[in-house]
C-alpha angles and dihedrals in degrees: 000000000000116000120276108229108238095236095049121151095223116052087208154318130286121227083239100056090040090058087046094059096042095052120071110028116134131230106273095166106133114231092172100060105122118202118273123271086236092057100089085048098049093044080059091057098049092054081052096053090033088056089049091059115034117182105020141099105246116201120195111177119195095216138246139259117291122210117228093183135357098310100349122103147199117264102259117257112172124224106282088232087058091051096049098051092043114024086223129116102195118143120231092032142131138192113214130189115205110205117228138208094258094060091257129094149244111223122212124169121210119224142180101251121215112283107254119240098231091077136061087240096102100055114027117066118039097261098061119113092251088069111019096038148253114315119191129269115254084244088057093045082057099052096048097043099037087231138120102243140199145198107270091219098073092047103090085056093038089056097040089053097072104045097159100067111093106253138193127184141186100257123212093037101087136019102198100047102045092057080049094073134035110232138146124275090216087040090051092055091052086061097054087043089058088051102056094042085054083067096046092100113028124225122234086268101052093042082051083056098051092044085064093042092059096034087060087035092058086047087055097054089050089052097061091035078065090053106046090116096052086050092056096047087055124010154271083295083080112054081054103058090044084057099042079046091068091032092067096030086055112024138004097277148319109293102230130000108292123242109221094176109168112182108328101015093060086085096066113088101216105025102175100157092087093187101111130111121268096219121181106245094045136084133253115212104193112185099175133144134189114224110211121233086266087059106239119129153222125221119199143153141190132169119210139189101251093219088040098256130094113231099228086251091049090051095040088065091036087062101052092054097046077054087051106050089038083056084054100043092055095058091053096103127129107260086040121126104248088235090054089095107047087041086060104044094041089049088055099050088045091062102051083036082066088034088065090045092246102126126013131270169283090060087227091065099034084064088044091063096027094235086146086068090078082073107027096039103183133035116268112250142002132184123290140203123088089012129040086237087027124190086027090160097052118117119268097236087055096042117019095022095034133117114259105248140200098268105025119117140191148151125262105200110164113192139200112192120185105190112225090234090050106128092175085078131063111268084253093064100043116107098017121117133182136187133166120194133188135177112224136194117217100216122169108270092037135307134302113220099224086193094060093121101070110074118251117179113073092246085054087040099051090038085058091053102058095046091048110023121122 
């Protein structure tokens, strides 16, 4: 029985009333429901990961509910390893890979099944189905996943049941079946390694999906370029809400929490806030991406002069770090070392950073001792897909001091930040930021910038503006 909250208005059911809401409810199993397109691919996925681990049992749980406050909780969003071995999103859930004699597995995915109506279950509690909504039958799981599945309820004892196969399992993602099993903690870590590994080159699909992803999220940033004025009549608040607008008309949400930094706060790398003013004069510096239903996103970030026009200072910086991005695209190329890029925009806006005098010199020793990082901060890309820094637990020779791939994308956003209270720099510079950001594809002759509809360079920016521009 679900629990009853203390403050409740009813102090109970009748039997009446219990037998009322268990009688008259139609059939609603689908029998029409087709596998996902995704399923060949994640069946792929789950050999490659089968073939990483002979010989042990693999959990991969999707996640619970989180509460954000009392009995309110977080819109669900599964763990991102889950997604890409299934292609499914339900809470509650686990992947688990059975090893067989042969050295290969069987694959099952637990699932919470529908709440049968001859209990009270499915109406009484807020995550029942009555209120929170029909979930799927574990049949139709099976037909859409291409994938036996199993009631979740059942899973801790199930696992529990077999404690001599070697298991390992993705730690952090659910309480209760984690305690169900006993695993190492070093073991454990290889698993989610693997998984993120696994992400490292994207398959046709997923590319199909970020591709989505950017082409909503250019619309986006046209939609906020319309609204400027609005913005400025209000706040940041406002260019927020316009881009989460097109995020939910186009896709299933934003895919981070979107920086909307106008002037100041365009120094601060993950201005979240978005409460400040949008003043003409200043900069915006908007860093949003749309994540698509199937939950892959775009990254991508412009900064654009709030009345349409760069000040020469304003632009001065704008274009170093154009010079710059345009240094680290053009070391985005198969055969190439993953820290190539970053190495070559950082490099560039060291050496304008010792042309204004603000760092010493020569440019070759200020990035030796990465004097140039008071200004730029971060580093100036990282992997994208499920995650916005996807495939973050991935091994660094895999990932950081890895070899660029076919397949592989990832964002090259180069960045130059003046602090207000700077006084290294001359009064003019203080308080501007600039970042440009960009989501590339590594193909085999080269990349493909997925973001290439969106203007880069201040004279495009600028030209977008006035044809946009609210």
């Amino acid at each position: 029985m679900a629990k009853r909250r203390k403050n409740g208005l009813y102090a109970g059911i009748s039997d009446e009333l219990s037998a009322l809401m268990r009688t008259g409810w139609a059939d609603t199993e689908r029998h029409d429901l087709k596998l996902d397109e995704q399923a060949p691919y994640a069946a792929r996925r789950r050999a490659a990961l089968s073939a990483r681990f002979p010989g042990e049992r693999l959990v991969i749980p999707s996640g619970n509910l989180k509460v954000r406050s009392n009995d309110d909780t977080y819109p669900f969003r599964p763990y991102s390893g889950y997604v890409h071995m299934t292609g499914d999103q339900a809470r509650d859930g686990a992947l688990v890979l059975e090893p067989r004699a042969d050295g290969g597995h069987d694959a099952y995915c637990y699932q919470l099944p529908r709440d049968s109506r001859d209990s009270d279950e499915f109406w009484l509690g807020y995550t029942a189905e009555l209120w929170m909504g029909r979930r799927r039958s574990l049949a139709e799981s099976e037909r859409v996943l291409g994938l036996a599945c199993r009631d979740v309820r059942t899973a801790a004892a199930d696992l529990a049941a077999a404690p001599g196969v070697p298991t390992r399992i993705v730690r952090g993602v659910d309480a209760m079946l984690e305690a169900a099993v006993t695993t190492d903690e070093e073991r454990d870590d290889e698993l989610e390694e693997a998984l993120s590994e696994l992400r490292l080159v994207k398959d046709e699909w997923e590319v199909g999906e970020l591709r989505k992803a950017v082409d909503s999220t250019v619309r986006g940033f046209t939609d906020v370029v319309g609204e400027l004025s609005r913005a400025i009549a209000s706040s940041e608040r406002w260019i927020e809400g316009t881009f989460f607008r097109r995020a939910r008309l186009e896709g299933n949400s934003v895919g981070y929490g979107t920086i909307c930094a106008a002037g100041e706060h365009a120094t601060i790398m993950h201005w979240t806030s978005n409460d400040g003013p949008v003043r003409p004069g200043d900069l915006l510096l908007l860093d949003a991406g749309v994540e698509t239903h199937t939950l892959y996103t775009a990254d991508v970030t412009r900064t654009l002069p709030i009345n349409g026009t760069f000040t020469p200072v304003q632009r001065q910086v704008y274009d170093a770090v154009h010079e710059a991005q345009e240094a680290g695209m053009s070391a985005v190329k198969p055969g190439a070392h993953y820290r190539d890029f970053h190495e070559a925009a950082q490099r560039s806006l060291t050496a304008r950073l010792v042309d204004w005098g603000f760092i010493e010199g020569p440019a070759d020793r200020a990035y030796d001792l990465g004097l140039q990082r008071r200004f730029t901060m971060a580093g100036t890309g990282h992997m994208l897909g499920l995650d916005v820094h996807d495939c973050a637990h991935a091994r660094n020779e895999d990932y950081v001091d890895g070899i660029l791939q076919p397949g592989m994308v990832l964002t090259v956003e180069p960045g130059l930040y003046f602090q207000p209270d700077d006084l290294t720099v001359p009064e003019a510079w203080r308080g501007i930021g600039v970042r440009i950001e960009d989501d590339l594809l590594v193909t085999d002759s080269g990349h493909e910038n997925l973001s290439a509809g969106l203007p880069r360079s201040a004279d495009e920016v600028e030209a977008w503006m006035a044809e946009f521009g609210g």
